[in-house]
Phi, psi and omega in degrees: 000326177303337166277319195309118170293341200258028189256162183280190170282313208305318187291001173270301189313298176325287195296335160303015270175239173340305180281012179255358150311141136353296174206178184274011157202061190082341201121326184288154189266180202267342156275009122286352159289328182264003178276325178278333177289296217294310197292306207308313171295329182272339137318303159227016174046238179250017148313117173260134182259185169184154139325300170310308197272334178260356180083314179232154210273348170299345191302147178271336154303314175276006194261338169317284150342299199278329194268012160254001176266295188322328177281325166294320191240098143019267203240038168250156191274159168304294158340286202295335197292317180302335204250011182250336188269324183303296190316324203271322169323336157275337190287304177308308179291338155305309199275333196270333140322300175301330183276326169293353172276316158320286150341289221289314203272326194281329167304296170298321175305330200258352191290314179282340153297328151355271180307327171280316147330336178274314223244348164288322180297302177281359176266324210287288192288357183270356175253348164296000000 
């Protein structure tokens, strides 16, 4: 699917997404990406929050957040958590972009196969 000239954007975006990544978990290697996933869903379920969009780093959920990752994973930095809470926050709105255009296109597709079932249905029966 990554050569198809025919792909929407957002399933473009993702996948340019995904390859400039590091790895498919950020940089982190996957038992601290899934250590990080496990705290994130119990914090913010599929919200995404970032340091960027609101500026500040003070909010008590995220200093909450980040202080139970500190605790959980050894040997991570206040940086890397931060800069893992931007990646994964792109990653989620990316993929949640990417599944509704999906949705959305697999819904036409079936809107447009429609009529033909129908006028194949009625021909059918129309021949007995």
């Amino acid at each position: 699917m990554i050569k198809c000239p025919f792909k929407c954007v957002e399933v473009h975006q993702f996948q340019e997404f995904m390859k400039a990544s590091p790895n498919r978990c950020g940089g982190w290697n996957e038992y601290n990406h899934n250590i990080f996933v496990k705290i994130w869903d119990k914090y913010n379920g599929n919200l995404v929050f970032t340091s960027k969009s609101n500026g500040d780093y003070s909010s008590e959920l995220l200093q909450e957040f980040i202080g139970e990752i500190l605790q959980k994973i050894a040997d991570a930095k206040f940086e890397d958590i931060n800069s893992h809470i931007e990646w994964y926050s792109q990653y989620i709105n990316l993929k949640m972009c990417q599944k509704k255009a999906l949705d959305k296109w697999k819904e036409n597709k079936i809107k447009i196969k429609m009529p033909f079932r129908d006028a194949k249905k009625y021909k059918i029966s129309n021949s007995k």
